[in-house]
C-alpha positions as CSV (number, residue, x, y, z in Angstrom):
1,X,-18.4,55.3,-40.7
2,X,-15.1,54.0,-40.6
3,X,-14.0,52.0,-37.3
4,X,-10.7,52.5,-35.9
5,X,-8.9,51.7,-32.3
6,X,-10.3,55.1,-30.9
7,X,-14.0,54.5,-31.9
8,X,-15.9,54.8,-29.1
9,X,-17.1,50.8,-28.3
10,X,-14.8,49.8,-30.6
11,X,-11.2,49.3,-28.8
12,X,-9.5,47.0,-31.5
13,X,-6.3,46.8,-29.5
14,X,-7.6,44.3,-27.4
15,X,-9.3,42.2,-29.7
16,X,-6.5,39.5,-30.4
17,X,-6.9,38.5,-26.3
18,X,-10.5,37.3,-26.4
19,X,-9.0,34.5,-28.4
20,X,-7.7,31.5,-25.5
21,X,-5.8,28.4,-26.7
22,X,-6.7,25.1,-26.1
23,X,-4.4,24.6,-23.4
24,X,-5.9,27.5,-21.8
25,X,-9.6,26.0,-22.0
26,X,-8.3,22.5,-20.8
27,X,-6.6,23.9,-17.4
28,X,-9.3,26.5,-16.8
29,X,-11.9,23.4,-17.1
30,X,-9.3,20.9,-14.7
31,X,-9.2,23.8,-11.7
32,X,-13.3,24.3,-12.2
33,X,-13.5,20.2,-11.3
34,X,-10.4,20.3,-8.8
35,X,-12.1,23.4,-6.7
36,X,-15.6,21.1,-7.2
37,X,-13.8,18.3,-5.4
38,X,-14.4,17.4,-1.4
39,X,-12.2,16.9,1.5
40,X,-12.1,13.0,2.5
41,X,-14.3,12.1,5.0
42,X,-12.9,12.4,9.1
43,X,-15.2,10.5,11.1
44,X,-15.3,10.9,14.9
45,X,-14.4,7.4,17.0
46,X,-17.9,6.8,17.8
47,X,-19.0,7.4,14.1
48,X,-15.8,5.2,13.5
49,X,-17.2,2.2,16.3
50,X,-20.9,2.5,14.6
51,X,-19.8,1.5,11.0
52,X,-17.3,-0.8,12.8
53,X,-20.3,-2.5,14.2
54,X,-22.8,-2.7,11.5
55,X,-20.1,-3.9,8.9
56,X,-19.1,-7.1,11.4
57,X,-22.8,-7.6,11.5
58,X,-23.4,-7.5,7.8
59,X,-20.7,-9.8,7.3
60,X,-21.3,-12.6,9.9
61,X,-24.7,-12.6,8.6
62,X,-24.8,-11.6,4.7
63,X,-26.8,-8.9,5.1
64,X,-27.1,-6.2,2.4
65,X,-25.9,-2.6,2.7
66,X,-25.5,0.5,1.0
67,X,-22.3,2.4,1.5
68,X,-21.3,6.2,1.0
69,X,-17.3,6.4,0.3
70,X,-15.1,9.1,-1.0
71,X,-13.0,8.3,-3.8
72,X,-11.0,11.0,-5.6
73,X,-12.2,14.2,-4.1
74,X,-16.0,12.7,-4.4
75,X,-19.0,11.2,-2.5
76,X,-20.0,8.3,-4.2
77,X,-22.7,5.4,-3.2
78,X,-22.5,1.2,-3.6
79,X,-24.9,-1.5,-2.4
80,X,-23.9,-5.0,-1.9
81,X,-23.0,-7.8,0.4
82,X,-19.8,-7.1,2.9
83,X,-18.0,-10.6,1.8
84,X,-14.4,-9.7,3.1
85,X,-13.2,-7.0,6.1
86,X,-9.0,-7.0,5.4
87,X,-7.6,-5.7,8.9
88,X,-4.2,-5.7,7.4
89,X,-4.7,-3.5,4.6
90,X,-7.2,-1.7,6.3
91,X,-10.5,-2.1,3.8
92,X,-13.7,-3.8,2.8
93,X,-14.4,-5.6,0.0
94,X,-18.3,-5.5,-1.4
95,X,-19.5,-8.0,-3.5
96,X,-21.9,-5.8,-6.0
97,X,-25.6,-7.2,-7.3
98,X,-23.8,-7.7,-10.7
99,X,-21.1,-10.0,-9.3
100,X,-18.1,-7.3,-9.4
101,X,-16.3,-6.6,-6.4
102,X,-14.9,-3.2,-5.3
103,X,-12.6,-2.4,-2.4
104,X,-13.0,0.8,-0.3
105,X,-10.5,1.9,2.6
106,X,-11.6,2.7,6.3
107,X,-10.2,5.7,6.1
108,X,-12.8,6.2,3.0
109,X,-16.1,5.4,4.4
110,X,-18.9,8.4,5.3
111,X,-21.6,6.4,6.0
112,X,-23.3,2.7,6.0
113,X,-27.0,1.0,6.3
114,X,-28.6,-1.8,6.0
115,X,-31.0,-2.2,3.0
């Protein structure tokens, strides 16, 4: 049997549109992550006045914590010592168990606690 556009199952017409470029595939896959991306963090005052309170503490006495901070449209976790608290750019710096430093924003942190 001979297969032509009006076979039934067999609609040839559309055929050449299953095909997608790869331009297509590269912004189909950068919406799928943009839509899997969260809302930065907005933290009540007394939320605000708890992390205030337990990062002064870490720091006056070199105490260990483990911080949840959003960073591009994601949650993401660090542990280390609060060594610097920068009022006039408005962010922590935490000195990592490997020695590297990283600098997260107020406006940033989710969450804090001692380890």
């Amino acid at each position: 049997m001979k297969y032509n556009k009006l076979t039934p199952g067999q609609n040839l017409i559309w055929e050449s549109y299953r095909i997608m470029l790869p331009k297509q595939v590269e912004e189909i896959k950068r919406l799928k992550a943009e839509k899997r991306k969260l809302p930065s963090p907005q933290l009540d005052d007394q939320e605000l006045k708890r992390l205030g309170v337990l990062i002064l503490d870490a720091l006056r006495h070199g105490l260990e914590l483990r911080v949840t901070y959003w960073h591009d449209g994601y949650y993401r976790e660090a542990s280390g010592v609060v060594d610097l608290v920068d009022e006039e750019h408005r962010q922590i710096r935490v000195e990592l168990a490997d020695g590297n430093y990283i600098y997260i924003k107020f406006e940033q942190l989710k969450y804090a606690e001692r380890i």
